[in-house]
N, C-alpha and C positions, 0 to 999 in steps of 0.2 A: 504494500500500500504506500504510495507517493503523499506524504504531508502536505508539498508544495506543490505548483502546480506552475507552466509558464504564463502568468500573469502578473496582477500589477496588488501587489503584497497589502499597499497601504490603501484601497478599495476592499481586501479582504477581510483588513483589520475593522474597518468600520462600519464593514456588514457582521462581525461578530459582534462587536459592541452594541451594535441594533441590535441582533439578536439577544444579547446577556440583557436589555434594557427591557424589552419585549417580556421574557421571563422574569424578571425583578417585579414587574406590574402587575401579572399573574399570584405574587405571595398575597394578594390582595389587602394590602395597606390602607389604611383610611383615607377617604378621600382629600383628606387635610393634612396630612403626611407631606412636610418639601419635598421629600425625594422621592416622592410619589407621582407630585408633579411638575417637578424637574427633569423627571425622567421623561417626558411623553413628544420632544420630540425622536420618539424610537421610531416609529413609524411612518411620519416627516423623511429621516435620514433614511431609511432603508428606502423610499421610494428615488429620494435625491442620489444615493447612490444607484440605483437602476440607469440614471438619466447621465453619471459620469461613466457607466460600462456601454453606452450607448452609443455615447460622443464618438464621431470619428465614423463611426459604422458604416454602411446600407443592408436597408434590412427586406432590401429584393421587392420581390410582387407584394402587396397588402396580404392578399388572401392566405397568397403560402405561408406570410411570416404569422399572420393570424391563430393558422392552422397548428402549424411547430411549437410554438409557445405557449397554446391552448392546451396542447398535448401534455408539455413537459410541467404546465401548473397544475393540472384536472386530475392526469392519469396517479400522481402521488397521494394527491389529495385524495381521490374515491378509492382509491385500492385501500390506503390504511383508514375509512370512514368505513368501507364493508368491513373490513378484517375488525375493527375497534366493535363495531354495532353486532357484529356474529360471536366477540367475544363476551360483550355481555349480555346476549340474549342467551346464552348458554348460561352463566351465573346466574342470570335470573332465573332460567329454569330450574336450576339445582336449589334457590333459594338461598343464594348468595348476596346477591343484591338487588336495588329493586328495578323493575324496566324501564328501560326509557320511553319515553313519551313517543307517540306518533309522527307528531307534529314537529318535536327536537327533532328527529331523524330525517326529514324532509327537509325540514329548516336550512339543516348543518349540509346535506348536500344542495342546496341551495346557496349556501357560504351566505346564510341570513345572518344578523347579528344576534335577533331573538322573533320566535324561539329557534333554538338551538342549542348543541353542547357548549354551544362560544367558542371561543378560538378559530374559527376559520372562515371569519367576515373576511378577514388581512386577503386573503385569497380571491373574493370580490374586489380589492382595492387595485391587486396586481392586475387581473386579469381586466378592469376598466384601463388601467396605464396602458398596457398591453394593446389594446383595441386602439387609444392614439396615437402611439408610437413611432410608425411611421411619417405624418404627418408633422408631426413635431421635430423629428429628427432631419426633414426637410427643411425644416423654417429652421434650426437652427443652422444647419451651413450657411440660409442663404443669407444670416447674419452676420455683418462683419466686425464690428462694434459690441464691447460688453454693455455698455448702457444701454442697446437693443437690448439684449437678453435684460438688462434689469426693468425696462419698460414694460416688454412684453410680460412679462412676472409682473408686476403691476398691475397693466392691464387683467390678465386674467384672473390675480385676486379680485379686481373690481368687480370682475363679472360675479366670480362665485357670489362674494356679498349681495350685491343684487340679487341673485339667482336664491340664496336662503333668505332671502329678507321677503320675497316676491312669492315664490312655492312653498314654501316649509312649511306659515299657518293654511296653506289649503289642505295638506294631507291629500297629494291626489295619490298615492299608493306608491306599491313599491320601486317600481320602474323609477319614477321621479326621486321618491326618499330615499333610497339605496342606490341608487344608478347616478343618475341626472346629476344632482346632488354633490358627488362622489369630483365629477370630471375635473372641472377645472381647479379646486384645490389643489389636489393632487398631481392633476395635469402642469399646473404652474410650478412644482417642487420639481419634478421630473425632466420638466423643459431647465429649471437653474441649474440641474445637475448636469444637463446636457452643456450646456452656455458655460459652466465652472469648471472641467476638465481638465481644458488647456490655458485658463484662466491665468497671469502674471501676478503675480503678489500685488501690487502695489491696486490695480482695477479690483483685484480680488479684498483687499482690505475695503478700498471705496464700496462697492458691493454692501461690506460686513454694516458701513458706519450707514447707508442709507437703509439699512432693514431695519437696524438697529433704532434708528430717527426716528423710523412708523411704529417701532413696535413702543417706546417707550411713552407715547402718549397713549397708546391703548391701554398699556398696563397700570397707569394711572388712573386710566376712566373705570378700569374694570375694580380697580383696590376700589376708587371711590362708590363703586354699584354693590360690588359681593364683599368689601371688607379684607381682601390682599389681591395683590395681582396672580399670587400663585393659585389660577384659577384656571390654567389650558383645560382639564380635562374636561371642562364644561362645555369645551368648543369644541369637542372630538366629531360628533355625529349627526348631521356630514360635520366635514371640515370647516371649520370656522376660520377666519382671519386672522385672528388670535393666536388660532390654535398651529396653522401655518405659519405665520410671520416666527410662532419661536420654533417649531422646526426647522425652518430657511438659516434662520439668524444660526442657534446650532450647529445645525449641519456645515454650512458656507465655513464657519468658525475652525471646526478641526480639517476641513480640505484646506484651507488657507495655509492652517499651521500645522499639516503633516511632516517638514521638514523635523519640527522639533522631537515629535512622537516617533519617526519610523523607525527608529532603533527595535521598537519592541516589535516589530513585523518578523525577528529574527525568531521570536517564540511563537517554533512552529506550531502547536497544537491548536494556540487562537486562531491562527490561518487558517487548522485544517478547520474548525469550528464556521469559519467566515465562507469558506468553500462548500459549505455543507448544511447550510442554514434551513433548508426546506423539513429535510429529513429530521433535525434536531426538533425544529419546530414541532413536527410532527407528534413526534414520540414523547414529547415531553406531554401532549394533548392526556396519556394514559394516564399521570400523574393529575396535572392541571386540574379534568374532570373531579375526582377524587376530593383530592384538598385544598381546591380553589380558594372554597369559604371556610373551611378546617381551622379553629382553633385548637387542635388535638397536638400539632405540633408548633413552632416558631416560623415567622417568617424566614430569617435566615437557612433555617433546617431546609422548608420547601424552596428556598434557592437551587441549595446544594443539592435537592432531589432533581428537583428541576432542570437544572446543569448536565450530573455526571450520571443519571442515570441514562437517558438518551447520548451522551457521547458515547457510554460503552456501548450501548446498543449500535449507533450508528458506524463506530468504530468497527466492530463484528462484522456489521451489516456489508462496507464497504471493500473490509477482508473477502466475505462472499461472493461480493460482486468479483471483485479481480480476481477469481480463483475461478471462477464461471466462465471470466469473460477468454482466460488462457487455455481453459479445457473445450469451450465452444465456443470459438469465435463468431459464430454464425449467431449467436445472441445475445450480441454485442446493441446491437439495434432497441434490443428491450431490456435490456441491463440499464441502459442507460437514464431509464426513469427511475431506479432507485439511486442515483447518484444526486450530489447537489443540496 
């Protein structure tokens, strides 16, 4: 099993760090906990990091790239949502534990937020990124200027606010509140990350200080509404403004100043963690479901479960893979969905 892989280490790094932030939120902390919502642009960066492995690309016909990436987010996702839902309809027959609802099982391959198991909206989020991608990866070449890219990231924060300010109290269903909803937030994180890739320190600082500008008046109107500015998580669903602008700011913040951090890119195991984020993701879901809301143990403790019990598993998993793919190279083709 290769730890490293030929890629770009300090992209890896910060896809594992989304991932450790992702699972930190999962110990289910109080919603008034700072570092509960300190942590939340995890989600923000993971998408901003999709948009710096983009940069540079072409990503061919629409439909094909549509099809390939449909494939490699869906086929992971519903093989371990059958294998998790088969495991426990077995425990529940034996009278182990109780069944899951109908509607959670629909829900979650739905990748609805609720009802569901939770955990695998994130997968609606990519999979909306996914379906722009192309488009976006076009407007960014055809940009030559980073102040484009930081208008245009402007512009479509505008839009979104508009867009929850205008749909959100209609409730016209899910298409709109889950979908619609979803785009240009996240669409705007995904294009910065596009436009930051090749970004120069010094435009890349400029960047830092104008997000920075917008966000700090908001953070004041929000301490003055809710009583602290440490209030993102309130702007998660859809994406709020708010809830963006501190993702953007974050995010932008450690690509700027990866120079200082890439030393630790040499510790391999976070790499392989940043390389492997779907799967981790995944398997940590066995846990997560379980003692999401568990006072039985500590936060800390469900970290550490959360953590290293899916890297051994994953680690196993990836052993498998590569022992599969030397014995039968001919399925090589479908190996490939358990990787990643």
């Amino acid at each position: 099993m290769k730890w490293i892989q030929d890629r770009d280490a300090s992209i890896d790094l910060m896809r594992c760090l989304g991932l450790l932030l992702i699972l930190f939120a999962h110990v289910n902390l109080p919603a008034d906990n700072m570092w509960f919502q300190l942590r939340t642009f995890d989600v923000p960066m993971m998408i901003f990091i999709s948009g710096l492995s983009y940069s540079g690309r072409s990503t061919g016909p629409y439909f094909s790239f549509v099809w390939k990436r449909a494939k490699r987010l869906l086929i992971p996702l519903y093989l371990f949502l059958t294998l998790f839902f088969l495991v426990h309809w077995a425990s529940a027959a034996l009278g182990w534990t109780e069944p899951i609802p109908a509607d959670k099982i629909e829900g979650s391959y739905l990748m609805r937020l609720n009802p569901s198991i939770n955990f695998v909206w994130i997968f609606r989020v990519f999979l909306i990124v996914m379906l722009i991608t192309p488009p976006l990866v076009l407007l960014e070449k055809a940009v030559k200027r980073w102040w484009w890219v930081l208008l245009i990231f402007a512009a479509m924060l505008a839009g979104q606010w508009l867009l929850i300010d205008w749909l959100k109290p209609k409730d016209l269903g899910r298409l709109v509140n889950d979908w619609l909803l979803y785009v240009l937030g996240y669409g705007s994180v995904f294009f910065l990350g596009l436009g930051m890739r090749n970004c120069k320190t010094v435009p890349g600082i400029a960047i830092i200080l104008v997000i920075l500008a917008a966000f700090i008046p908001m953070a004041v109107d929000v301490a003055g509404e809710r009583g602290s500015w440490l209030k993102m998580q309130a702007f998660k669903y859809p994406p709020g403004v708010y809830f963006i602008l501190w993702g953007a700011l974050m995010s932008c913040a450690l690509w700027v100043s990866r120079s200082l951090w890439r030393p630790i890119t040499r510790v391999k195991p976070l790499i392989f963690i940043g390389q492997n984020t779907i799967w981790m993701y995944l398997w940590h879901i066995t846990l997560g479901y379980s003692y999401y809301r568990s006072d039985a143990i500590s936060y800390w403790l469900k970290f550490v479960l959360f953590l290293f019990v899916p890297l051994v598993i994953v680690i196993l998993q990836q052993l498998a893979v590569d022992y599969l793919g030397r014995k039968h190279p001919g399925w090589k083709k479908y190996l490939v969905y358990f990787k990643g």
